[in-house]
C-alpha positions as CSV (number, residue, x, y, z in Angstrom):
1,X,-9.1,-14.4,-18.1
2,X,-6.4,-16.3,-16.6
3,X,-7.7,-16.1,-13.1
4,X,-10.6,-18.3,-14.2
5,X,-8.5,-21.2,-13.8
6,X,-8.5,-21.3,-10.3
7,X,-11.4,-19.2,-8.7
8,X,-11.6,-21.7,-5.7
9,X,-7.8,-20.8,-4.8
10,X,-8.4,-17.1,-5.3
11,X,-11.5,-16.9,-3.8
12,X,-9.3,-14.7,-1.0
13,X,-8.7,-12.0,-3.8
14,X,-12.2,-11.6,-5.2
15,X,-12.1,-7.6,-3.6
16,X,-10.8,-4.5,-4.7
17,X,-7.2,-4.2,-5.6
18,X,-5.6,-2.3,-3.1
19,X,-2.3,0.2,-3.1
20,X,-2.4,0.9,-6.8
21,X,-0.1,3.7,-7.8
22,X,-2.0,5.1,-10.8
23,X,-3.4,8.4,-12.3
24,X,-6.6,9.9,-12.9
25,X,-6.9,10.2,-16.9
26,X,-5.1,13.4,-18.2
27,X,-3.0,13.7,-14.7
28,X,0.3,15.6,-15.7
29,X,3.4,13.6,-14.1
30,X,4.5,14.6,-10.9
31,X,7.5,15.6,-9.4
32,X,9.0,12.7,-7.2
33,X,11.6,10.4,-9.5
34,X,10.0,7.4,-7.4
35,X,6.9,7.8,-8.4
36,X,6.4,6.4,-12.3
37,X,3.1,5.4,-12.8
38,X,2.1,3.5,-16.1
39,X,-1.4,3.3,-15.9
40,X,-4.1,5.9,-15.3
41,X,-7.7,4.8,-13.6
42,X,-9.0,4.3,-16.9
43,X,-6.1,2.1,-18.4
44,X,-5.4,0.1,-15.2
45,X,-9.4,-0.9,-15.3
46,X,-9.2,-2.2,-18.7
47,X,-6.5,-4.0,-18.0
48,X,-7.3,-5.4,-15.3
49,X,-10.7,-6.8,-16.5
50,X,-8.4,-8.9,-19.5
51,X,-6.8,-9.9,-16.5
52,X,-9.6,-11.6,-14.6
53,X,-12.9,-10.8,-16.3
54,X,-14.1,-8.8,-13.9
55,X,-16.2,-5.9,-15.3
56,X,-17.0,-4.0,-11.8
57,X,-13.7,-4.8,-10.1
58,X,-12.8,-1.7,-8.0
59,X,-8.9,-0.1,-7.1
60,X,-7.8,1.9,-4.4
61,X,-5.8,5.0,-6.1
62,X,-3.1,5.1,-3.4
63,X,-0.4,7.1,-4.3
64,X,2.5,8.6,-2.3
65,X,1.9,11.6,-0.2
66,X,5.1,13.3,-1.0
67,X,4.6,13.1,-4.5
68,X,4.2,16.6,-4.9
69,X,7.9,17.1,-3.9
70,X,11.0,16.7,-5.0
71,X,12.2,14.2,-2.1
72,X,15.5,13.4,-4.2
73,X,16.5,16.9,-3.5
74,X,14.6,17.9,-0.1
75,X,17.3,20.1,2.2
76,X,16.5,22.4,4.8
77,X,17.8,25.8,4.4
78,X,20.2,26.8,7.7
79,X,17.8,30.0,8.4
80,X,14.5,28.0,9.4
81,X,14.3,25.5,12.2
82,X,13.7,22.0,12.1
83,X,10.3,22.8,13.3
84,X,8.9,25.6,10.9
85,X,10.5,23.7,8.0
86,X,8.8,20.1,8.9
87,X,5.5,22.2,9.4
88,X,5.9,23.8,5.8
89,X,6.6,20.1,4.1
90,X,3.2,18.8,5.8
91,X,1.3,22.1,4.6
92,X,2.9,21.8,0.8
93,X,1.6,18.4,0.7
94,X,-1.4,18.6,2.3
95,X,-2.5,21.1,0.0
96,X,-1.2,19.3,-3.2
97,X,-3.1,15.7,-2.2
98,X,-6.1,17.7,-0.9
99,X,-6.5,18.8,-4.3
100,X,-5.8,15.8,-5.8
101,X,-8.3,13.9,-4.0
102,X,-10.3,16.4,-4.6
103,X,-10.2,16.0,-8.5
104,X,-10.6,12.4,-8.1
105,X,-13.7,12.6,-6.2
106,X,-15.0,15.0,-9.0
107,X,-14.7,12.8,-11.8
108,X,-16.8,10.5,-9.2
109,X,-15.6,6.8,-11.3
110,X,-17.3,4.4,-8.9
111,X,-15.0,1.7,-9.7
112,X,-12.2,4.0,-7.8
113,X,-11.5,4.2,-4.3
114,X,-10.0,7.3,-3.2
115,X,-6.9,7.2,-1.0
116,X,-3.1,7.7,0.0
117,X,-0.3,6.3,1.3
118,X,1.4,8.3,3.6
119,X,4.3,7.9,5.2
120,X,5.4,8.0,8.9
121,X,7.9,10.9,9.9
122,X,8.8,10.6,13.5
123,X,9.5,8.5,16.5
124,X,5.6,9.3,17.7
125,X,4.2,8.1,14.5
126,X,3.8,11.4,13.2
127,X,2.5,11.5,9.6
128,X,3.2,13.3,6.5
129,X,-0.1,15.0,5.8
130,X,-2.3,16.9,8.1
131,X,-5.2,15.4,10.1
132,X,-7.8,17.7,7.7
133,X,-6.0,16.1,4.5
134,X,-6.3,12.5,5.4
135,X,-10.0,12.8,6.7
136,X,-10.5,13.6,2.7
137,X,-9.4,10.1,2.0
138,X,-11.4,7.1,2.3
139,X,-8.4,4.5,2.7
140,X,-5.5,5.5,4.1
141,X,-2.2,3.4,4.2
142,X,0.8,4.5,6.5
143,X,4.3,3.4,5.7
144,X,7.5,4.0,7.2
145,X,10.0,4.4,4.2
146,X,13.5,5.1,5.8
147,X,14.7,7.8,3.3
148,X,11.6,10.1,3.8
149,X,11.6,9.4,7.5
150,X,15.5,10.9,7.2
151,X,14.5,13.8,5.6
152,X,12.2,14.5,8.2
153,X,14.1,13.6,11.4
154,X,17.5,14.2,9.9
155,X,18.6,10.8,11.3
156,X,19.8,8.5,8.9
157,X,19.8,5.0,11.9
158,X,16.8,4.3,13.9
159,X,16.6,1.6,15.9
160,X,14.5,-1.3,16.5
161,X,12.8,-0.6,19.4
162,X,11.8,2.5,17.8
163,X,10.2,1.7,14.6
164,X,7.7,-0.3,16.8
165,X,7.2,2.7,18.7
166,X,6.7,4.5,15.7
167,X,3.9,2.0,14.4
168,X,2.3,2.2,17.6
169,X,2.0,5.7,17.5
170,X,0.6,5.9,14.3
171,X,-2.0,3.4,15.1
172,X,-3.9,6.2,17.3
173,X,-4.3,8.3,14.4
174,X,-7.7,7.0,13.4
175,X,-7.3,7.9,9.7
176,X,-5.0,5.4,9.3
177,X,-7.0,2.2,8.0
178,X,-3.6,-0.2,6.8
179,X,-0.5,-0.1,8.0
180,X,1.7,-0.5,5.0
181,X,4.1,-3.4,4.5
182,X,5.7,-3.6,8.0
183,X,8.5,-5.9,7.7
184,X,9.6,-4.2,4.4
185,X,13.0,-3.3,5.8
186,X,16.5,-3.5,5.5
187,X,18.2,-6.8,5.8
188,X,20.3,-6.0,8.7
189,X,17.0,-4.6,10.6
190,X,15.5,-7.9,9.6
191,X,18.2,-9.6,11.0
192,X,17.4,-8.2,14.5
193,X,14.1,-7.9,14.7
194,X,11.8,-10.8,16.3
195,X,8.1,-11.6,15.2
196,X,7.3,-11.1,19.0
197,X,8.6,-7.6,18.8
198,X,5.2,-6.9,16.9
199,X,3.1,-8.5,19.0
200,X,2.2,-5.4,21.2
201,X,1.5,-3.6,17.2
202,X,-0.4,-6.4,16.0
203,X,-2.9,-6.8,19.7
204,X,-3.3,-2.5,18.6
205,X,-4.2,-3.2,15.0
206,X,-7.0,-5.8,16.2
207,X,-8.7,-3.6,18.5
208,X,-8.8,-0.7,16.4
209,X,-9.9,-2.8,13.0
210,X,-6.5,-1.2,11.3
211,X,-5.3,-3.6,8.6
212,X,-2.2,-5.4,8.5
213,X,-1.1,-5.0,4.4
214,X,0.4,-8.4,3.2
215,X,2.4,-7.1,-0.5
216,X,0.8,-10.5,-2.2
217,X,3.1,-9.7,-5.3
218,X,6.5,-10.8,-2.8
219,X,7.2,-14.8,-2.4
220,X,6.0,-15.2,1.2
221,X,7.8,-18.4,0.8
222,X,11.4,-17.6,0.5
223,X,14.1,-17.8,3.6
224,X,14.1,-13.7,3.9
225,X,10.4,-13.5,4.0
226,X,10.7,-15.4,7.6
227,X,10.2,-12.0,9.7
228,X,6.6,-11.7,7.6
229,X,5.4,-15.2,8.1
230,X,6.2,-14.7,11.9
231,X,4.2,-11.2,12.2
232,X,1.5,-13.1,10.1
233,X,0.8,-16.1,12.2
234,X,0.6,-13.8,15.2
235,X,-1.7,-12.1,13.1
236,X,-3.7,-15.3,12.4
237,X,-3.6,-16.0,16.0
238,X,-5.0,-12.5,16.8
239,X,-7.7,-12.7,14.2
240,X,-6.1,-9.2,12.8
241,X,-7.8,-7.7,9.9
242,X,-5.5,-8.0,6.7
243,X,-5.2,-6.7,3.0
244,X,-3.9,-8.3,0.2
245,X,-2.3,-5.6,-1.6
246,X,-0.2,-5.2,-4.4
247,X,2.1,-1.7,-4.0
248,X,2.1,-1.2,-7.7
249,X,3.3,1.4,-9.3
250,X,4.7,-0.1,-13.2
251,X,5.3,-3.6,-14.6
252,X,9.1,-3.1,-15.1
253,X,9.1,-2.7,-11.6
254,X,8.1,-6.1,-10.9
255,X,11.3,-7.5,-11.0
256,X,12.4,-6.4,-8.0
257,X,9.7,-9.1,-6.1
258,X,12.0,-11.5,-7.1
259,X,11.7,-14.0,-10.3
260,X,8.8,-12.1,-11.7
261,X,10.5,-10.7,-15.4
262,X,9.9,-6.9,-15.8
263,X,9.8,-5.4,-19.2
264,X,10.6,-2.8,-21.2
265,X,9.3,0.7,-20.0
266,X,5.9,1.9,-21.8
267,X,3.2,4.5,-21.4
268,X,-0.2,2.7,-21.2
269,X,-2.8,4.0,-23.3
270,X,-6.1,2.8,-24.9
271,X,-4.5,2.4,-27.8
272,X,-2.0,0.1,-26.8
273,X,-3.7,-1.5,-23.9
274,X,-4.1,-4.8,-25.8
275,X,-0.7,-5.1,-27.2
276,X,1.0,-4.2,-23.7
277,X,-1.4,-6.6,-22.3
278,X,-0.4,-9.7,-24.9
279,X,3.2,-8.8,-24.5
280,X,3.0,-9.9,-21.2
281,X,1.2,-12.6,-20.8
282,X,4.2,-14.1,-19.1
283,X,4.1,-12.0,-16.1
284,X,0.8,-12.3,-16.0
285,X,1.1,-16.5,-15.1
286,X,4.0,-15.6,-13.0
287,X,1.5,-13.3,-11.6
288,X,-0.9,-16.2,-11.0
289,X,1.8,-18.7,-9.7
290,X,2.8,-16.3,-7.0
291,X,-0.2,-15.6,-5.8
292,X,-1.8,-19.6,-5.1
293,X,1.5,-19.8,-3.4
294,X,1.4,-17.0,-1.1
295,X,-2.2,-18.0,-0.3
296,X,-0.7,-21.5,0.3
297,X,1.2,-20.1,2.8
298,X,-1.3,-18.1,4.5
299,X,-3.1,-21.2,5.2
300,X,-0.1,-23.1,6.5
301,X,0.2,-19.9,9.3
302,X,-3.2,-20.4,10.2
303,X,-4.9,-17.7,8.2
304,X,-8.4,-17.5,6.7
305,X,-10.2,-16.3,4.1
306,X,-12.3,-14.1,6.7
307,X,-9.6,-12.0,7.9
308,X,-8.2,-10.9,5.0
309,X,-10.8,-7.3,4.3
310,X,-10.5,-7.7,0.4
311,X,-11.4,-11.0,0.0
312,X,-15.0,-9.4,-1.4
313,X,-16.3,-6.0,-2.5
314,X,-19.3,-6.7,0.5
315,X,-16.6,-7.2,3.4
316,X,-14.4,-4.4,2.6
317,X,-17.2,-2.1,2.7
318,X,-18.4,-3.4,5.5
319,X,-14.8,-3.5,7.1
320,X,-14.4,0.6,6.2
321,X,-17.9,0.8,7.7
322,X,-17.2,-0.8,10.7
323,X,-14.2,1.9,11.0
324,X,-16.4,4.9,10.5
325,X,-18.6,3.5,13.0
326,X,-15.9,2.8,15.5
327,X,-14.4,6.6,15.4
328,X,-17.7,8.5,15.1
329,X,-18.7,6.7,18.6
């Protein structure tokens, strides 16, 4: 229960943990190489009660859209158009995370929040799943993810005047409730982009109650990060809705936020769940350290606790309510 330390400072995280990439128990493993998931709903809530001693802490299960394919090797045959072939991706995966939702909602675990990320296709903000598919999910998070965008438009260069056209498109889907990490792009389009080039986004997100997602497991701090903590303050000074969410998907992976020290591969399971857990009590600090500091930050960009829609179980609710309400008008 390391997060007891310092429950004033995490008061802002007190919510469900949001885009988890996890299974539901006895899920076979899917298809798409970048989608390896070490902990099933089960495992991940066990764990993360050692974690922070929360027995009713609740998770989003947010995994990819496209996992039912095999993106790695996604070609389009030369007799179908660009057209019928795009439709028949959509339709494949619509019906695979229909059903997976689906069996989620059967095994009815109240401690897990049904969703998806899915990812944005097209210069309009087209998505990757059908309107019918993502009104089956309850929290919905769209991200653009170059290399499935490719496989779509068969582009491999947008520019950056049209990725923000692309997130404002998407923003007028109203299943979308969280735009998924935003800035998360290449260096070069980093490099070019402007935090004012989000502006007309970020005025969009706050009328429509559409989160902004923050991944709290990057160091807000560091030099690259300065495109984010430009977006944010605009954000701050909007009074945007944000999520603090993690984008997890295994513990090795963690290594790529930076300094946080992945380990060794391994298949969580009840029976090891305490070992795996002791083993890395390491990350776990690291865990801790990164978070007070991106909260730090957040309050140096002008930020509060009541923007961010995961702060507690009572204002996420009421911020998907508030949703529903707003789109059934």
């Amino acid at each position: 229960m390391i997060f007891d330390m310092l429950r004033e400072e995490l008061s802002w995280y007190r919510g469900p943990i949001t885009h988890a990439h996890i299974r539901y128990p006895g899920e076979v493993d899917r298809i798409s190489s970048g989608e390896i998931l070490q902990f099933d709903h089960e495992t991940a809530l066990q764990y993360l009660k050692l974690l922070t001693g929360r027995s009713n802490l609740r998770i989003t299960d947010t995994n990819h859209a496209m996992l039912s394919l095999d993106v790695d090797n996604l070609e389009k045959p030369e007799s179908e158009s660009k057209e019928i072939w795009r439709e028949k991706l959509i339709n494949q995966a619509s019906e695979e995370t229909a059903k997976r939702i689906a069996e989620i909602r059967r095994r009815s675990n109240p401690n897990i929040i049904v969703g998806v990320e899915v990812d944005i296709i097209d210069s309009q903000g087209g998505l990757s799943l059908s309107d019918e598919c993502l009104g089956g999910s309850d929290f919905t998070i769209a991200s653009f993810h170059r290399y499935i965008w490719s496989v779509f438009s068969g582009r491999k260069h947008y520019q950056p005047e049209e990725l923000i056209e692309m997130y404002m498109g998407t923003l007028d889907n109203p299943n979308v409730c969280v735009l998924g990490h935003p800035t998360n792009l290449s260096s070069k389009m980093v490099g070019v982009l402007k935090p004012e080039d989000y502006s007309p986004v970020i005025k969009k997100m706050t009328e429509k109650g559409v989160a902004y997602e923050i991944s709290i497991l990057k160091d807000l701090s560091r030099k690259d990060e300065e495109l984010t903590r430009g977006v944010l303050r605009i954000c701050g000074e909007k009074g945007t809705p944000l999520v603090l969410s993690t984008d997890f998907h295994n513990i090795p992976d963690l290594i790529e936020f930076g300094d946080l020290p992945g380990k060794e591969w391994v298949d969580v399971t009840e029976e090891n769940l305490k070992d795996v857990f002791a083993q890395n009590a390491v990350i776990h600090y690291s865990i801790l350290r990164r978070l007070i500091r991106n909260i730090d930050v957040l309050r140096g960009l002008d930020i509060n606790e009541e923007q961010v829609v995961n702060s507690s179980d009572q204002r996420f609710d009421d911020w998907l309510n508030s949703r529903k309400f707003m789109f059934s008008q």
